[in-house]
N, C-alpha and C positions, 0 to 999 in steps of 0.2 A: 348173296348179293344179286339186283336185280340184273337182268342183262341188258337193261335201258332205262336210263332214269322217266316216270311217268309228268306228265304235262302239269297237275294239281303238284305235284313236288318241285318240279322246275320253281312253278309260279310261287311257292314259300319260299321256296330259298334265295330268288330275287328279291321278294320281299324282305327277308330275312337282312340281305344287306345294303338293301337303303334304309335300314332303321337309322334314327340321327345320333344317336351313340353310336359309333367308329366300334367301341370296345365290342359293347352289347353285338354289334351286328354281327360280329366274327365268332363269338360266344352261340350265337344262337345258326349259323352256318356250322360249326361243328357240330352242335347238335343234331342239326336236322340230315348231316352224315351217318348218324348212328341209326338213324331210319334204315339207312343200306347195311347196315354192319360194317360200320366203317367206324373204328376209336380213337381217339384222340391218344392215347396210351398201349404201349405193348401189352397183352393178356397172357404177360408170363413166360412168353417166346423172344428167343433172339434173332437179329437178324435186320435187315433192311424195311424200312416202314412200304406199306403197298403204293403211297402218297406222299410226295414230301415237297411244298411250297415253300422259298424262299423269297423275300421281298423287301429289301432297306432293312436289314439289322434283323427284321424278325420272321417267324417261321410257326407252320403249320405241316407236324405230320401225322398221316393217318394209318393203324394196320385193320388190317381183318379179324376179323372178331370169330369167325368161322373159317373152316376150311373148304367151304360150297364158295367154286368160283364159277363164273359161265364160261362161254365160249371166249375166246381168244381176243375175235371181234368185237363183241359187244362190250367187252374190259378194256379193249381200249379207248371206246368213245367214250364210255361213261368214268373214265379216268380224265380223258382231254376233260369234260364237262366240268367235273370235280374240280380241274386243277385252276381251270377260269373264274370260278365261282370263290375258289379260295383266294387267290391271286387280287381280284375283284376286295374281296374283305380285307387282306394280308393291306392294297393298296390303299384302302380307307384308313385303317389303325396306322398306318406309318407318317401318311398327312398329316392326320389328326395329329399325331406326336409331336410333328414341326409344328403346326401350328399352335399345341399346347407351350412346347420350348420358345417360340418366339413371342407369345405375349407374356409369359413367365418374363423372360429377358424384359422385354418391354417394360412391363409390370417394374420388376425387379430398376431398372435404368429409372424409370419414372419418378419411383418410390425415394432412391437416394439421389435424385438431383437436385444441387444446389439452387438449380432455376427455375422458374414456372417454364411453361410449358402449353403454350395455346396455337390448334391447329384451325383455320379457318377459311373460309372460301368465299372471297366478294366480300370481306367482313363480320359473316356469317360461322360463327364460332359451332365449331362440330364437335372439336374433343378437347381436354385440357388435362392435367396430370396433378396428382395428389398437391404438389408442392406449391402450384398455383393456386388451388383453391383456399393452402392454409396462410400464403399470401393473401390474399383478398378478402379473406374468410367466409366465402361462399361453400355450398356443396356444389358438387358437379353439375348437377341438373339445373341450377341455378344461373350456371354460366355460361350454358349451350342456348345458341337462339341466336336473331338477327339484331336484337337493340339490345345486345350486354356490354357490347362495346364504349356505346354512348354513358354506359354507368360506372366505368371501371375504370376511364380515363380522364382528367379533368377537360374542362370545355375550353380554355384556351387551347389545347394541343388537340383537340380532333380534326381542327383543319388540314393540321400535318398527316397525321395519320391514315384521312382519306386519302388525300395527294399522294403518299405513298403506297396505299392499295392500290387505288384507280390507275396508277403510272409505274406499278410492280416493281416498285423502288426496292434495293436488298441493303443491307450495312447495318449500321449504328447509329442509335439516337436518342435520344435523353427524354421523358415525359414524366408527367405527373399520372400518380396513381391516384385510384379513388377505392377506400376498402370498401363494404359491405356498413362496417361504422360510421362512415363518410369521414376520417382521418386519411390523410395526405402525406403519401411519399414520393421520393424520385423513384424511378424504373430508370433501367437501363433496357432501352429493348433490340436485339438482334434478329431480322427477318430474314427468312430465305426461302425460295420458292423451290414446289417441291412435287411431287403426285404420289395418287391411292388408288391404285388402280386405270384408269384411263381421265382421272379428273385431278386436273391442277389445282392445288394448293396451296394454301404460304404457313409456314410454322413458323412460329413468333418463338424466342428465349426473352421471356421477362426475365431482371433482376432488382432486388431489392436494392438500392446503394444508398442506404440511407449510413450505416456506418462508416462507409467510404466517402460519403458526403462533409458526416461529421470528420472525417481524419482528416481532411482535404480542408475542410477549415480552419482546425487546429493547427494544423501545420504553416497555413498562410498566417495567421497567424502570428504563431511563432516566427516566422520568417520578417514580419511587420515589425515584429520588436525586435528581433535581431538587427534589423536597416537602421530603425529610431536611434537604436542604442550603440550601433555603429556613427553612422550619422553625428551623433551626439559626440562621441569619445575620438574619433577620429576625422582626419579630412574629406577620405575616400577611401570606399570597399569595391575589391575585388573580388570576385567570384570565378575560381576556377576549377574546370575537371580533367585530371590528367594533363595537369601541366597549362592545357588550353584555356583561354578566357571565355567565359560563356557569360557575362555580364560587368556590367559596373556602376559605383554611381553616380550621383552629379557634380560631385566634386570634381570627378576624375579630369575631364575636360578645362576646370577652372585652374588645377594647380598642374598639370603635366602641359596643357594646352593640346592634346590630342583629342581628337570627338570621338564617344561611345563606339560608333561604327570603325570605330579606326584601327579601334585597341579588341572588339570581340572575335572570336576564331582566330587567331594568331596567340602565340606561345610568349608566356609572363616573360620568357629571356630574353626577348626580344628588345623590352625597355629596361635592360638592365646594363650598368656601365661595366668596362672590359674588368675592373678594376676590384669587383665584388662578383661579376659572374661565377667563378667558381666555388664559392661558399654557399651561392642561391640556387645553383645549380644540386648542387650535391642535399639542400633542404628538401626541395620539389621534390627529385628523384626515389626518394626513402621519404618523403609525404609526411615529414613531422609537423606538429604542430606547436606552437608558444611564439615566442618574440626572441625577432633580432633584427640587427640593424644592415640596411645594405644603400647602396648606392645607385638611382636611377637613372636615366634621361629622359630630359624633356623634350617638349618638340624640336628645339632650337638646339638640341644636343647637348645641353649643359648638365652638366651632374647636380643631381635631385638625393643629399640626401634624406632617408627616411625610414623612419621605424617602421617595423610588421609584425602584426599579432597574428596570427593564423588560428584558426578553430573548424573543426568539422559543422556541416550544417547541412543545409537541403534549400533548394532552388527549385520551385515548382514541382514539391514531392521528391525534387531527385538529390541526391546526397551530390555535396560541394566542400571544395575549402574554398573559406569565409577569410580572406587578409586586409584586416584592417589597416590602413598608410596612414602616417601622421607625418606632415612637412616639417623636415629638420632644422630646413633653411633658415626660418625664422628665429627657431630655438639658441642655434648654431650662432647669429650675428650677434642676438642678443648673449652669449657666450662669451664670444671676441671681447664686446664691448665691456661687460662685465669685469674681463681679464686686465686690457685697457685700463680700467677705474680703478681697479686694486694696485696695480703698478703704478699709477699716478699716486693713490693713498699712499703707497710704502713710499716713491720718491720725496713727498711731503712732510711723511714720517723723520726720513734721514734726515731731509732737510732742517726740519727741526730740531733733531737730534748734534746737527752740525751746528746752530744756530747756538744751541745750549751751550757745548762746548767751546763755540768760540765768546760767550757771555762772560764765563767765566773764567777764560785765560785771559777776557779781556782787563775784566777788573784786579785780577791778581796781577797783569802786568802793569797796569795803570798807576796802582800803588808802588812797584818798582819806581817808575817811571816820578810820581812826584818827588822821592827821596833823590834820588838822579839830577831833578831838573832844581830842587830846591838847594843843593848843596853846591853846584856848577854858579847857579846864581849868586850863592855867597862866596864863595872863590873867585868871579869874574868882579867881585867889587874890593876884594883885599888885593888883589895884584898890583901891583904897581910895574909890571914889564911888560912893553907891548904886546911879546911874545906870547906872554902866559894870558893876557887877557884875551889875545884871539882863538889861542886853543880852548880856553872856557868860555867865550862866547860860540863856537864850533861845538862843544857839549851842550850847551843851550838849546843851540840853533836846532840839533840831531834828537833833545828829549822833546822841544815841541811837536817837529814832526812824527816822534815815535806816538806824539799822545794824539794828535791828529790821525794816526793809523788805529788807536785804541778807541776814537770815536766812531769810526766806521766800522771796528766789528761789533761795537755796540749796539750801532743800529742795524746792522747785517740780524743780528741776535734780535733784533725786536724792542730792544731796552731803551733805545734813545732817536730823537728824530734828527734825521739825517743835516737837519736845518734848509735855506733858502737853495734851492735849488737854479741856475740858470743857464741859458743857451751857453754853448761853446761854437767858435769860429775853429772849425778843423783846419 
């Protein structure tokens, strides 16, 4: 080994490792050790390497190749030298390693993210990530430059979107995309200001929401027909979550007399009478759904009753129970009334029924009654005793008025007219 490394070897081995391969340059640094007899590898012997560099995870050691060492002195400067030179290389390859792991990472984040991905400065797009371009259907080089912007987004929304550069606006905001096609979707775009070194930046997260769009209207929607067909079958719908009112609808005001704002954020027990609370209570609580009947108040305190349908649903995307209300009140009177008319029909019934029966005891009495009055009358003209003729005219006098009672339930019965009817002086 020499006993000082010469100036032309100095100047290689400098060279040696600012080569731009990190790898290469550490590869051709141990090489140019072997110039000294200096190997990367033990030569068969055991023991401690003559060299041995440590540096972030990785490591270079060197033995003697020979047993010709110099002086004392001169092995240890040309050891420092060596150890700086490797150190030097050892600290290139370990960079490089981070630097190759972090754009891997990168890479790798880039590759599976759901969102595009454009980094830009002053508007001025510098980088953008696989997932944006297959959004757009641009390649990358495509999309880097100062006017891509103006092609990527529709022309009504660039107003916005300078305003938000120029005034380093960050958040959430909704635009129209423009592909590469010239086909039209929403974006969802999220901005956040950011740096690369000493220069400020802003990363944009494109999203595509165009199926969220379409679910978003599906579901309104559905929500539309649910109200119509509410609306339709019932008075008024209530909308609650956990018990809490989060909407209602126009009915509600008209048959309870409380206003929308009055009856939202407060608890459905709330309008519910003492009298059915604990049946509606114990429905809410276990969150069934179907139909039952309960008892309300209105604004004026009165009990409201009324049917409920309950159903699961969704209220601007967010899941809800749907309770249909149908006013009882009215069903209820017309009820009463109904019940009214049939007790009337049956007391009409009997009536007739009594009507019947006294028709016919009338006539069968009636017929008593002429044999009675016709035999009195021939016995009141064979007597010859005053006596007997008062008592047979006293039978007379008793079968007229019996038949005079058998006229009245004649006509009671419907069978005969009552005849001339006139005032009486009470």
């Amino acid at each position: 080994m020499p006993e000082a490394l010469t100036d032309s070897w100095l100047l290689r081995a400098i060279a040696a490792v600012g080569l731009d391969d990190p790898e290469q340059a550490l590869v051709q640094t141990v090489a140019l050790c072997a110039d000294l007899g200096l190997v990367s590898a033990d030569p068969g012997r055991q023991g401690e390497p003559w060299l041995k560099v440590v540096h972030g995870g990785r490591s270079v050691s060197l033995w003697v190749a020979s047993d010709e060492v110099g002086s004392q002195a001169s092995t240890d400067a040309t050891r420092a030298s060596l150890t700086s030179l490797c150190r030097a290389a050892l600290a290139r390859v370990v960079e490089g390693d981070k630097h190759r792991q972090t754009r891997e990472r990168m890479n790798m984040l880039s590759s599976v993210s759901f969102e595009g991905l454009l980094i830009h400065i002053d508007g001025v797009i510098i980088d953008a990530n696989q997932r944006m371009c297959e959004m757009l259907g641009y390649e990358l080089n495509e999309l880097l430059g100062p006017d891509v912007v103006s092609q990527i987004v529709a022309p009504e929304d660039l107003p916005e979107i300078m305003n938000r550069v120029t005034n380093r606006i960050e958040g959430e905001y909704v635009v129209t995309g423009v592909r590469k096609d010239g086909s039209r979707f929403p974006a969802e775009l999220l901005s956040k200001e950011g740096r690369i070194g000493e220069q400020n930046v802003r990363v944009v997260a494109v999203r595509d929401i165009t199926e969220r769009e379409r679910t978003d209207a599906l579901l309104r929607e559905s929500e539309a027909r649910l109200r119509e067909l509410t609306d339709a079958a019932f008075d008024f719908t209530i909308f609650s979550r956990d018990g809490i009112i989060v909407a209602v609808t126009d009915g509600f005001e008209r048959v309870t007399g409380f206003k929308p704002e009055h009856a939202v954020g407060r608890s459905l027990l709330e309008f519910i009478a003492p009298s059915s609370l604990p049946q509606t209570k114990r429905i809410v609580s276990e969150q069934r759904f179907g139909s039952y009947e309960t008892v309300a108040l209105d604004v004026h305190g009165e009990p409201l009753p009324a049917e409920v349908v309950v159903v699961a649903s969704t209220l601007d995307g967010r899941p809800v129970r749907a309770a249909g209300i149908r006013d009882l009140r009215v069903a209820r009177q017309l009820e009463a009334e109904r019940r009214a008319l049939e007790q009337q029909v049956e007391r009409a019934q009997r009536l007739d029924s009594l009507g019947v029966l006294a028709g016919g005891i009338a006539h069968d009495f009636n017929n008593l009654l002429a044999g009675v009055l016709g035999n009195a009358e021939l016995l009141r003209e064979r007597v010859a005793d005053t006596g007997d003729r008062e008592c047979a005219e006293a039978i007379v006098t008793a079968a007229q008025r019996a038949a005079g009672l058998t006229r009245q339930m004649l006509a009671y019965a419907g069978q005969r007219d009552l005849g001339r009817r006139e005032p009486v002086d009470i």
